[in-house]
C-alpha atoms as a printed R data frame, in Angstrom:
    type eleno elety resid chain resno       x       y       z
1   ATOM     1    CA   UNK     A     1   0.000   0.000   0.000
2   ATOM     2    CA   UNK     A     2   0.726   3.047  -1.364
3   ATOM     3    CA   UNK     A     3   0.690   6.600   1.298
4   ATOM     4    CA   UNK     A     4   1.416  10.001  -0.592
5   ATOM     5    CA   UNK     A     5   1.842  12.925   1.494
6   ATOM     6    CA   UNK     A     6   1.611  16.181  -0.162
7   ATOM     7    CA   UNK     A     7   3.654  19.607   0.878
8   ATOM     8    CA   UNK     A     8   0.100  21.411   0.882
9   ATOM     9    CA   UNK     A     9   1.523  25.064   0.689
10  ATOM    10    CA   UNK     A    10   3.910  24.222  -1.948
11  ATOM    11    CA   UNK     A    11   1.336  23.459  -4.143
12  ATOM    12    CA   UNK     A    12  -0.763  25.782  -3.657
13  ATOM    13    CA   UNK     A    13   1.866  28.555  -4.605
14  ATOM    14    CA   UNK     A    14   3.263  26.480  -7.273
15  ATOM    15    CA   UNK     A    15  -0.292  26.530  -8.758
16  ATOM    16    CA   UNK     A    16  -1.113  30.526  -8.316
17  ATOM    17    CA   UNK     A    17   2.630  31.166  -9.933
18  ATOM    18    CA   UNK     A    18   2.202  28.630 -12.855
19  ATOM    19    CA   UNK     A    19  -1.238  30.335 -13.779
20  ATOM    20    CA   UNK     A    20  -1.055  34.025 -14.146
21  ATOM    21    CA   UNK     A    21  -4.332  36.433 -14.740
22  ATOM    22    CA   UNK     A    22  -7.131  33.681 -14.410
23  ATOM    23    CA   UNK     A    23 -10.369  34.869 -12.752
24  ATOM    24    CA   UNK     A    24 -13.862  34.435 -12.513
25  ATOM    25    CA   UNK     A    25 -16.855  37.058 -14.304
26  ATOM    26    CA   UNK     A    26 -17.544  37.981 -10.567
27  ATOM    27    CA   UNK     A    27 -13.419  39.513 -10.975
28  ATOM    28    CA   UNK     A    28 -12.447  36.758  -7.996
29  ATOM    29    CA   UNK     A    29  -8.998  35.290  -9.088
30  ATOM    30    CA   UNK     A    30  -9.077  31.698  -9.186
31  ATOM    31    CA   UNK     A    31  -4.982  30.998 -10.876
32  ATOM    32    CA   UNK     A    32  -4.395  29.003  -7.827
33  ATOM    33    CA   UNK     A    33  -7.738  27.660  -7.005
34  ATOM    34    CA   UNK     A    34  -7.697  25.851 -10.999
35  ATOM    35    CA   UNK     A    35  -4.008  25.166 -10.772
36  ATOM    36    CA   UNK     A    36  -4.297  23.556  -7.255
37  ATOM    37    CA   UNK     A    37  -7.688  21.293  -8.678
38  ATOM    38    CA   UNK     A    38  -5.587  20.227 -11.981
39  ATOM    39    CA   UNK     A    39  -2.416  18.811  -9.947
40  ATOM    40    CA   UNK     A    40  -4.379  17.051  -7.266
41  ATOM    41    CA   UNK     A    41  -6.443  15.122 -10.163
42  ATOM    42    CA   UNK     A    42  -3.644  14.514 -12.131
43  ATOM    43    CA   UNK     A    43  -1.690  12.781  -9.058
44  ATOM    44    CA   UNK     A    44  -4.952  11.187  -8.468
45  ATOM    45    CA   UNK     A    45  -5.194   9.747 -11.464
46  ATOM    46    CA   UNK     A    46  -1.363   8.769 -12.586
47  ATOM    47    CA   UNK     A    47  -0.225   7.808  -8.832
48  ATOM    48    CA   UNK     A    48  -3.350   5.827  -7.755
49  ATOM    49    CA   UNK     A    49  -2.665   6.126  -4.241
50  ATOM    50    CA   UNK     A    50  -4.036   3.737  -1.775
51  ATOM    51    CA   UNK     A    51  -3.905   6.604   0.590
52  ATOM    52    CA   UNK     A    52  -3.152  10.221   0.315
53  ATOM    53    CA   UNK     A    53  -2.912  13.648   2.842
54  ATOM    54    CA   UNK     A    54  -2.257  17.028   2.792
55  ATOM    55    CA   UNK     A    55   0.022  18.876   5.254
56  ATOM    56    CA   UNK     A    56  -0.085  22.548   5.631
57  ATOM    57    CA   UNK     A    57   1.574  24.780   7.354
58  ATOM    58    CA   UNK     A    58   1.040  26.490  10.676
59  ATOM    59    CA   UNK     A    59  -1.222  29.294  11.016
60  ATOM    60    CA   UNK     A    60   0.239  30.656  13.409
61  ATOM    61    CA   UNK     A    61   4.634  31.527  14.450
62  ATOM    62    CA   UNK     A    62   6.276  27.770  15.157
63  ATOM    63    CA   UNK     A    63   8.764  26.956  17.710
64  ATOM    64    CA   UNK     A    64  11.346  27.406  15.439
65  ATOM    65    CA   UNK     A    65  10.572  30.622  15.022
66  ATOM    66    CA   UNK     A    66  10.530  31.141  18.807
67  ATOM    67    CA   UNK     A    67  13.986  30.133  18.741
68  ATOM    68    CA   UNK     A    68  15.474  32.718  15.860
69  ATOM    69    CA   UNK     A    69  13.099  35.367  15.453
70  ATOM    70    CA   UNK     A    70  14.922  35.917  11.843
71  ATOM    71    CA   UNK     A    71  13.697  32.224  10.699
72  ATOM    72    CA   UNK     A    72  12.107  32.225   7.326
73  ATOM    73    CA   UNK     A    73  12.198  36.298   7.843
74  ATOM    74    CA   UNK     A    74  13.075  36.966   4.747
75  ATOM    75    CA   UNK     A    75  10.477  35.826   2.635
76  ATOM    76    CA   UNK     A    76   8.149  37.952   1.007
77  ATOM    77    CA   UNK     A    77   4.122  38.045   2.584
78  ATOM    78    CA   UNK     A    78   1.722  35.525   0.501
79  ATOM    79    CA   UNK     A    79   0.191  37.378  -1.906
80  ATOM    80    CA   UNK     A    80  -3.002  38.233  -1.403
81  ATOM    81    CA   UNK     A    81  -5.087  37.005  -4.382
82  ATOM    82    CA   UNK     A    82  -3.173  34.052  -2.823
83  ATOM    83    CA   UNK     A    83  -4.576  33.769   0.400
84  ATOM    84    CA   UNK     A    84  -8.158  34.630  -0.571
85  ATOM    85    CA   UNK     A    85  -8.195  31.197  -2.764
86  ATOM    86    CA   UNK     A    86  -6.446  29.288   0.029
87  ATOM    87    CA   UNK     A    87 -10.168  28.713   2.198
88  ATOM    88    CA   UNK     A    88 -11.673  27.847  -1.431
89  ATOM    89    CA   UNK     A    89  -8.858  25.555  -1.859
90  ATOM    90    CA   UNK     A    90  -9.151  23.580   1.915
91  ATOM    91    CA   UNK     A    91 -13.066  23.142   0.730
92  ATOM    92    CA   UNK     A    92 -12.013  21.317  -2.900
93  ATOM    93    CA   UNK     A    93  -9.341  18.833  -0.199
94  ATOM    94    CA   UNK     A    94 -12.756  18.592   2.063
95  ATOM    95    CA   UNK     A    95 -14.757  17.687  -0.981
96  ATOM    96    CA   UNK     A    96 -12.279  15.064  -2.801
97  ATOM    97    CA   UNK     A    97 -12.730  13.613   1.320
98  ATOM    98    CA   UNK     A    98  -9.105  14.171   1.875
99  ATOM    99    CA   UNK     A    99  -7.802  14.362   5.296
100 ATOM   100    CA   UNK     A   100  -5.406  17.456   5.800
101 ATOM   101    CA   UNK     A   101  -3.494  18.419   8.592
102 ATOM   102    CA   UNK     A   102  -3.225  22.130   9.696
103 ATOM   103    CA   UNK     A   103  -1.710  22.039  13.440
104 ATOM   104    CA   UNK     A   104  -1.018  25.457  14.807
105 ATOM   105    CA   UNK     A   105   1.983  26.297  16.217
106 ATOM   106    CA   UNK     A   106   3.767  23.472  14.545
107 ATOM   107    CA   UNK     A   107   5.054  23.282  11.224
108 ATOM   108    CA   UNK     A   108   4.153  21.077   8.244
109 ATOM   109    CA   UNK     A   109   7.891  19.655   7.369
110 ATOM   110    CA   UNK     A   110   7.484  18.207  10.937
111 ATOM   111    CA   UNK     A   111   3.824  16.745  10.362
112 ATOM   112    CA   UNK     A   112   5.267  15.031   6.891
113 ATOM   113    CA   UNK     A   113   8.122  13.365   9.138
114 ATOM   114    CA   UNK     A   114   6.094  12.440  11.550
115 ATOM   115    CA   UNK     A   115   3.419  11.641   9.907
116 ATOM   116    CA   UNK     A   116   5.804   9.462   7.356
117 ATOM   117    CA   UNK     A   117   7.821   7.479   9.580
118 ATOM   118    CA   UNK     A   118   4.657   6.438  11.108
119 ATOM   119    CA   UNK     A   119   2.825   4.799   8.192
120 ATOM   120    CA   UNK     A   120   6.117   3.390   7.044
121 ATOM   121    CA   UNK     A   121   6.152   1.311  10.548
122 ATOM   122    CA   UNK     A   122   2.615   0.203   9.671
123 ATOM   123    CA   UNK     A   123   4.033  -0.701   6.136
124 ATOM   124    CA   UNK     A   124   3.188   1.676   4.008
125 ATOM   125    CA   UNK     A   125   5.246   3.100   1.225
126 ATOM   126    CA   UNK     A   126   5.137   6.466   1.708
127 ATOM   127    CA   UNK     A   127   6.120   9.386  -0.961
128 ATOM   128    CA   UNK     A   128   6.145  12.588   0.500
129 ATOM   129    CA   UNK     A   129   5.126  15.232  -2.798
130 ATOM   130    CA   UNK     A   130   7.754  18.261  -2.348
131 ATOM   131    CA   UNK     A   131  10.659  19.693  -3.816
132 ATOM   132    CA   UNK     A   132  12.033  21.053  -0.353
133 ATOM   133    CA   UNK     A   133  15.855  19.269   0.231
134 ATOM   134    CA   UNK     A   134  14.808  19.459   3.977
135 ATOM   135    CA   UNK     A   135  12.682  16.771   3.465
136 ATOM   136    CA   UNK     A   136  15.211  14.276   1.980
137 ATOM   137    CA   UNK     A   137  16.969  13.578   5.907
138 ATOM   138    CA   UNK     A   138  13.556  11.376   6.452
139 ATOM   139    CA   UNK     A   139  14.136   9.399   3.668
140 ATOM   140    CA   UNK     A   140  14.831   5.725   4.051
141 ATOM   141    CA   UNK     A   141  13.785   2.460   2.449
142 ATOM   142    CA   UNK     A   142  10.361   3.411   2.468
143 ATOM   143    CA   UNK     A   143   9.790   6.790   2.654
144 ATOM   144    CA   UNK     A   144  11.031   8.522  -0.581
145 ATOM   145    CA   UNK     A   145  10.217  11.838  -1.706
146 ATOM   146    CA   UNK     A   146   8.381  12.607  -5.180
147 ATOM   147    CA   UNK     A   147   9.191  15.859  -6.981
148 ATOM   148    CA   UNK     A   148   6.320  16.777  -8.982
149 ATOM   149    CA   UNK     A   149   8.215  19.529 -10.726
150 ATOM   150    CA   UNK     A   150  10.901  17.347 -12.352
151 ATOM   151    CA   UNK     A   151   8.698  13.847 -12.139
152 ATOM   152    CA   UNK     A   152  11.284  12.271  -9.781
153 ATOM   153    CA   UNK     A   153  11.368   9.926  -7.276
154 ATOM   154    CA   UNK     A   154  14.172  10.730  -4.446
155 ATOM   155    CA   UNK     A   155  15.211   7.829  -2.202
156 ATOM   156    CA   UNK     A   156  18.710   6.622  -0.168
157 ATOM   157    CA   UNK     A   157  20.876   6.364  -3.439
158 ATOM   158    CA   UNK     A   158  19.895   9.625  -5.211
159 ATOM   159    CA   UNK     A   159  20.242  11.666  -0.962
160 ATOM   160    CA   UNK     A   160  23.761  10.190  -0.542
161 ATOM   161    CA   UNK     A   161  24.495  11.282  -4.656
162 ATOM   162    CA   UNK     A   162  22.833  14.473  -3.809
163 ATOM   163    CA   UNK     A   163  24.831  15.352  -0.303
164 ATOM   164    CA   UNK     A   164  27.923  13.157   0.107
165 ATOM   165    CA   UNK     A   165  25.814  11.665   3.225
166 ATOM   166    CA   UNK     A   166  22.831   9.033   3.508
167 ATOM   167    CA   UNK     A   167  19.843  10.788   4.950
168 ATOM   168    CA   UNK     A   168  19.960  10.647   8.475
169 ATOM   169    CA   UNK     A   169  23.290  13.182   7.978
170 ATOM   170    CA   UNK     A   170  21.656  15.895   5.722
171 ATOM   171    CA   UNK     A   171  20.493  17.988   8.793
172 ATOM   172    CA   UNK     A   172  24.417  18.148   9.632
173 ATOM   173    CA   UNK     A   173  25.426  19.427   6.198
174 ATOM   174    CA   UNK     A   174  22.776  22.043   6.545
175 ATOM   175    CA   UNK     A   175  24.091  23.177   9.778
176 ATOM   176    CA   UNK     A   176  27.425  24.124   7.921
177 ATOM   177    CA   UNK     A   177  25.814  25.496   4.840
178 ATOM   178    CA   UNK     A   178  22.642  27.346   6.182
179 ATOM   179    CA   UNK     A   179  19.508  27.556   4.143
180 ATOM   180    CA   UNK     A   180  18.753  30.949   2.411
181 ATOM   181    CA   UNK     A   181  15.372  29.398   1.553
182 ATOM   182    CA   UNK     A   182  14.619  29.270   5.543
183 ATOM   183    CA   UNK     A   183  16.949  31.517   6.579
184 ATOM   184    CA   UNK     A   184  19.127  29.153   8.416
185 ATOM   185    CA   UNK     A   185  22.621  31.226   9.122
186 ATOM   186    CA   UNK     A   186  25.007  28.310   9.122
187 ATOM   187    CA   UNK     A   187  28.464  29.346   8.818
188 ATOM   188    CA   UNK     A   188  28.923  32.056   6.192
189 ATOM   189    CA   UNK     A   189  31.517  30.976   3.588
190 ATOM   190    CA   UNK     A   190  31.214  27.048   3.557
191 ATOM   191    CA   UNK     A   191  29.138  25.578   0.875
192 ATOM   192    CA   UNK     A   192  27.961  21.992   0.040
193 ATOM   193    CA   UNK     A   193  31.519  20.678  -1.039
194 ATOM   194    CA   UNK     A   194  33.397  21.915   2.184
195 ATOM   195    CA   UNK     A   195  30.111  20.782   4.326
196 ATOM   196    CA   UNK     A   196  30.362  16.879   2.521
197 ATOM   197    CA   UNK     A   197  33.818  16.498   3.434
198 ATOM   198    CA   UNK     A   198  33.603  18.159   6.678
199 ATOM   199    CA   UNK     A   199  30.894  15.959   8.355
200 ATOM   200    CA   UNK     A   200  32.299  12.741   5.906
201 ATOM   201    CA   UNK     A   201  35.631  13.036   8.472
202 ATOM   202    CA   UNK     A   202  33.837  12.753  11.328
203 ATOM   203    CA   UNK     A   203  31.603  10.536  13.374
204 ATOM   204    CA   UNK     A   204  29.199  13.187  13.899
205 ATOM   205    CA   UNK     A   205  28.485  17.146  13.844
206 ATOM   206    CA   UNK     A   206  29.264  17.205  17.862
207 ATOM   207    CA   UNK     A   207  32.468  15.522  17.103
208 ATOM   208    CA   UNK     A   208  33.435  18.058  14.439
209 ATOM   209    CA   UNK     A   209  32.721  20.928  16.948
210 ATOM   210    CA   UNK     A   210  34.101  19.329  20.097
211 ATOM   211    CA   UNK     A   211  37.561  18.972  18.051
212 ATOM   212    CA   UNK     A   212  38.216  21.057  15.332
213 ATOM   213    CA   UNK     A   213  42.265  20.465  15.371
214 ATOM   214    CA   UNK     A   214  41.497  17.628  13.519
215 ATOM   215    CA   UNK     A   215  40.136  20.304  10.568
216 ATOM   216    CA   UNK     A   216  43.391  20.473   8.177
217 ATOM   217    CA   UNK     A   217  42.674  23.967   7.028
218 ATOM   218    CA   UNK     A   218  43.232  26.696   8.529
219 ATOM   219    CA   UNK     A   219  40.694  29.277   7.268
220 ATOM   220    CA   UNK     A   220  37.914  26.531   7.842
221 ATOM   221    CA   UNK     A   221  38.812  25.533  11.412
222 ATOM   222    CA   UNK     A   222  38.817  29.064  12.328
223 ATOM   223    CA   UNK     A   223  35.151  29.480  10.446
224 ATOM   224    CA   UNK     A   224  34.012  26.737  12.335
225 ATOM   225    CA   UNK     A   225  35.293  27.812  15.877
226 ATOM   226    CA   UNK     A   226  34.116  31.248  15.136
227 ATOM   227    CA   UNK     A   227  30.554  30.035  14.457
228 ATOM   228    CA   UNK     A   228  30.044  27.487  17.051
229 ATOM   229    CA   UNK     A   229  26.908  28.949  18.418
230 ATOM   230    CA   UNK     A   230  25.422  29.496  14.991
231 ATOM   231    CA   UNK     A   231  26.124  25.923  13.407
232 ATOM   232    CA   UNK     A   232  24.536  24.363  16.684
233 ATOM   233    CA   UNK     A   233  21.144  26.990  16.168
234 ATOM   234    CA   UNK     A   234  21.715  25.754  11.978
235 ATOM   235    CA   UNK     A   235  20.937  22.097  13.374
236 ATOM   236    CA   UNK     A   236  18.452  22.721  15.439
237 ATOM   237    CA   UNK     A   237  16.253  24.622  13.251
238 ATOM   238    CA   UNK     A   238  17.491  22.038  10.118
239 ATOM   239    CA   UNK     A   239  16.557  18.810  12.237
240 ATOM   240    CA   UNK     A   240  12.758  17.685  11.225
241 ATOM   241    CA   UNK     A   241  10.969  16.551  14.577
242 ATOM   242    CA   UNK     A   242   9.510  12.691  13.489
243 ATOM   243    CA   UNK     A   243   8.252  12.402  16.715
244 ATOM   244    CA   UNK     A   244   5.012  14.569  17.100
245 ATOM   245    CA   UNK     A   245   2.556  13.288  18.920
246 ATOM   246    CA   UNK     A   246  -0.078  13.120  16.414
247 ATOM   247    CA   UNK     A   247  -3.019  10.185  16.828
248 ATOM   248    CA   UNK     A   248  -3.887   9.103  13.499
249 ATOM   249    CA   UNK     A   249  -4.938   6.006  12.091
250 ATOM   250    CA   UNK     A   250  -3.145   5.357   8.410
251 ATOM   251    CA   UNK     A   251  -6.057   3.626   7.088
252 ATOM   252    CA   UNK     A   252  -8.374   6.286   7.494
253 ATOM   253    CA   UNK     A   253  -6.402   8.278   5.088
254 ATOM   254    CA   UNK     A   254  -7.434   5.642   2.093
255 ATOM   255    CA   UNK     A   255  -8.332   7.630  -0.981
256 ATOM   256    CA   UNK     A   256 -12.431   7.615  -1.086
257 ATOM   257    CA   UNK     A   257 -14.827   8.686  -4.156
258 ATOM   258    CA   UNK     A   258 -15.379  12.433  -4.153
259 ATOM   259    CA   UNK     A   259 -18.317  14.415  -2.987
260 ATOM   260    CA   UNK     A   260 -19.219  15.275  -6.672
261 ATOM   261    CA   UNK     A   261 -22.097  17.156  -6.129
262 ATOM   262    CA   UNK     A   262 -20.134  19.521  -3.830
263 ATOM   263    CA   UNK     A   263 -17.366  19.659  -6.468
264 ATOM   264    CA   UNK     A   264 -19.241  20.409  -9.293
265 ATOM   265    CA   UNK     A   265 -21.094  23.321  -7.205
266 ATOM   266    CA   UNK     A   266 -17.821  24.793  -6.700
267 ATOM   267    CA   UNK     A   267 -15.916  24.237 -10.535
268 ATOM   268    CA   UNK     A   268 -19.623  26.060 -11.596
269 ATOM   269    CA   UNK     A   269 -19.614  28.893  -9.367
270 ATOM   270    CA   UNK     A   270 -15.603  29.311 -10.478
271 ATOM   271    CA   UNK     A   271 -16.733  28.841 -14.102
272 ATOM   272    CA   UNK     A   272 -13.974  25.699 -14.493
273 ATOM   273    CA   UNK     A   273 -16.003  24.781 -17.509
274 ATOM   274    CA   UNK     A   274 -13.253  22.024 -18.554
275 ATOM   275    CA   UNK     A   275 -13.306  20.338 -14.653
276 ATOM   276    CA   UNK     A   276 -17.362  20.226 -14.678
277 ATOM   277    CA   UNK     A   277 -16.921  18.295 -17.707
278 ATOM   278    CA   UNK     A   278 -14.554  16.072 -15.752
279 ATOM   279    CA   UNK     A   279 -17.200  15.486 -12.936
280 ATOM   280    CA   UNK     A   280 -18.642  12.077 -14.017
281 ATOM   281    CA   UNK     A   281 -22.260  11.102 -13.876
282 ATOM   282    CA   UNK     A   282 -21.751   7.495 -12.283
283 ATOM   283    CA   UNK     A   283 -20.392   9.533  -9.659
284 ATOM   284    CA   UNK     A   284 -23.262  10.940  -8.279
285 ATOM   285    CA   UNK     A   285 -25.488   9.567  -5.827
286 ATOM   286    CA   UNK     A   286 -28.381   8.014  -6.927
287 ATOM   287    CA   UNK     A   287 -31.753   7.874  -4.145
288 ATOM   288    CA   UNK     A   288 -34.499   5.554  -5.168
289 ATOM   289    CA   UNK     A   289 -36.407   3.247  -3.085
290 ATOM   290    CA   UNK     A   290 -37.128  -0.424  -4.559
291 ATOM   291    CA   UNK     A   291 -39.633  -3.088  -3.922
292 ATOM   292    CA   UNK     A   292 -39.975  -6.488  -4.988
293 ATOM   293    CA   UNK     A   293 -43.455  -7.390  -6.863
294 ATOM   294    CA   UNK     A   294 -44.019 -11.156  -7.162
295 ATOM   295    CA   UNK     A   295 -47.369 -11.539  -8.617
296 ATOM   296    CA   UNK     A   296 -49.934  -9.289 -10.061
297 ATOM   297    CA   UNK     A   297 -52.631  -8.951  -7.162
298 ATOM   298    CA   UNK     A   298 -49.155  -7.273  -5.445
299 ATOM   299    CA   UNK     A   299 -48.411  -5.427  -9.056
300 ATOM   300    CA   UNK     A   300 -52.365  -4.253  -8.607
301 ATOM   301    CA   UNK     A   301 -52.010  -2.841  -5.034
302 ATOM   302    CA   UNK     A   302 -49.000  -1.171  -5.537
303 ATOM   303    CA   UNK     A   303 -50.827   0.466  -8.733
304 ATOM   304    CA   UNK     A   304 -54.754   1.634  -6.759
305 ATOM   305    CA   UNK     A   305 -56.239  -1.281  -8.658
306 ATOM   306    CA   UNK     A   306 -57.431  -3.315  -6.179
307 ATOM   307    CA   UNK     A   307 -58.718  -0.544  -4.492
C-alpha cells in the first residue's frame, strides 16, 4: 500500500505562480484555485494512491521561530489574491474527502516526518510530494520523496548522490551550509563541497565541533570555531521533529470517491467549464427506493387497482 503525502503550501503557490491572470466574471482570481484542482487530479489519477494527505503549514509563528526570530524572515508576505483562494482551496481537499493536517503552532515539514515514519512502521510506502531538500533527511527504504516539478522519485541512493551523506546526515550538512530558503545562518563561507567532506571526516556534527584540530585547514577551522553557536542553532532549526505526537490512524487516510455534487457546485460557481466536464455522472449519488413485486394482485395494489 501506497501513502502520498503532499507539501500542501507548496502546491498551492506552485499553482497561483504557474497560472497568471485567471479569474472568474464575478473579478475573484481563481490561478491558484484551478491550478491547485488540476495537480491534485492529475496525481490522483497517474499515482493511484491507496492513501493520500495534505500537510499545511502552521497558522500561526512555530517553535522554530521562537527560537530565531529571523527564521524564514526573509520571505516575502503571501500574496493576497493568494490567500483569498487558500479557504476555497481547503473546501475542494474537504470535498475530494481528503484528510489534511493544519496544526497550529507546529510546522508542516514536521507533520510530513512524523506523519511518514509512522505509516512506514505500519508498512506503508510512503512518498512525500515536495521539492524542499529538507525533506530528503527522512528518507529511508520506504519513505522517498516525489518531486512533482521534475517527475522524480528521491530515495537513499539519489540523498547520498545528492549530499555526500545518507539521509539521516543531511540535517548536519545544513548546519554548515545554512539555508537561504529558511533563513538558516550556518556558517557564512562554507558551501555543500566543504560541508560533505567536513561531516564525511567525522563521526558526527558534535564531534566536528568538540575537536576542530582535527580540521586540516586553517581558514575553515577558524570558520568553524568562530561560528560554534550558529552551526549548533543551523541544526536545530534544520533537524525535522519525526516524533510529534499526532493520533492518526493510516487507514483512514485511504483515498475515497469524491463528494461530486459539492465539487461540481464549486468548478460552476468558479466557471472551471473544462473540470465540470470532468465530474462524471456514475459519480453521483443516486436515491431511489425499490420493492420487490411477485405476482400481479401485489403489481395491482401497488398500482390503486385493487382498491
Amino acid at each position: 500500500m501506497d501513502l502520498y503525502l503532499i507539501d500542501g503550501h507548496s502546491y498551492f503557490y506552485r499553482a497561483f505562480h504557474a497560472i497568471r491572470d485567471l479569474s472568474n466574471s464575478k473579478g475573484f482570481p481563481t490561478n491558484a484555485i484551478y491550478g491547485f484542482t488540476n495537480m491534485l487530479m492529475k496525481l490522483l489519477r497517474e499515482k493511484k494512491p491507496h492513501a493520500l494527505a495534505i500537510v499545511l503549514d502552521s497558522p500561526v509563528p512555530t517553535e522554530r521561530h521562537r527560537i530565531y526570530e529571523h527564521y524564514k524572515a526573509q520571505r516575502p508576505e503571501t500574496p493576497a489574491a493568494l490567500v483569498m483562494q487558500i479557504p476555497h482551496m481547503k473546501k475542494i481537499i474537504e470535498a475530494f474527502r481528503i484528510t489534511f493536517f493544519e496544526i497550529p503552532g507546529v510546522e508542516a515539514d514536521d507533520v510530513l516526518g512524523t506523519l511518514a515514519k509512522k505509516a512506514a512502521v505500519q508498512g506503508f510506502d510512503v512518498f512525500i510530494v515536495s521539492g524542499d531538500k529538507d525533506m530528503m533527511q527522512i528518507v529511508e527504504k520506504t519513505v522517498k520523496i516525489y518531486d512533482p516539478m521534475k517527475e522524480a522519485i528521491i530515495g537513499q541512493a539519489e540523498v547520498i548522490e545528492r549530499f555526500g551523506v545518507p539521509p539521516s546526515r543531511v540535517a548536519e550538512v545544513m548546519a554548515l551550509t545554512g539555508d537561504a530558503v529558511d533563513n538558516i545562518p550556518g556558517v557564512k563561507g562554507i558551501g555543500e563541497k566543504t560541508a560533505k567532506d567536513l561531516i564525511t571526516s567525522v563521526h558526527n556534527l558534535k564531534d566536528l565541533i568538540e575537536h576542530p584540530e582535527r580540521i586540516r585547514s586553517d581558514r575553515v577551522r577558524k570558520m568553524i570555531t568562530d561560528n560554534i553557536d550558529s552551526i549548533k542553532l543551523s541544526e536545530i532549526l534544520a533537524t525535522i521533529d519525526i516524533d510529534l505526537k499526532i493520533e492518526v490512524d493510516m487507514q483512514q487516510l485511504s483515498v475515497k470517491e469524491p463528494d461530486w455534487p459539492a465539487l461540481l457546485r464549486i468548478f460552476s460557481d468558479f466557471e472551471f467549464t473544462s473540470l465540470v466536464k470532468m465530474v462524471p455522472s456514475s459519480g453521483w449519488p443516486q436515491r431511489a427506493s425499490y420493492m420487490t413485486i411477485s405476482d400481479a394482485h401485489a403489481l395491482r395494489n401497488y398500482l390503486g387497482l385493487n382498491q
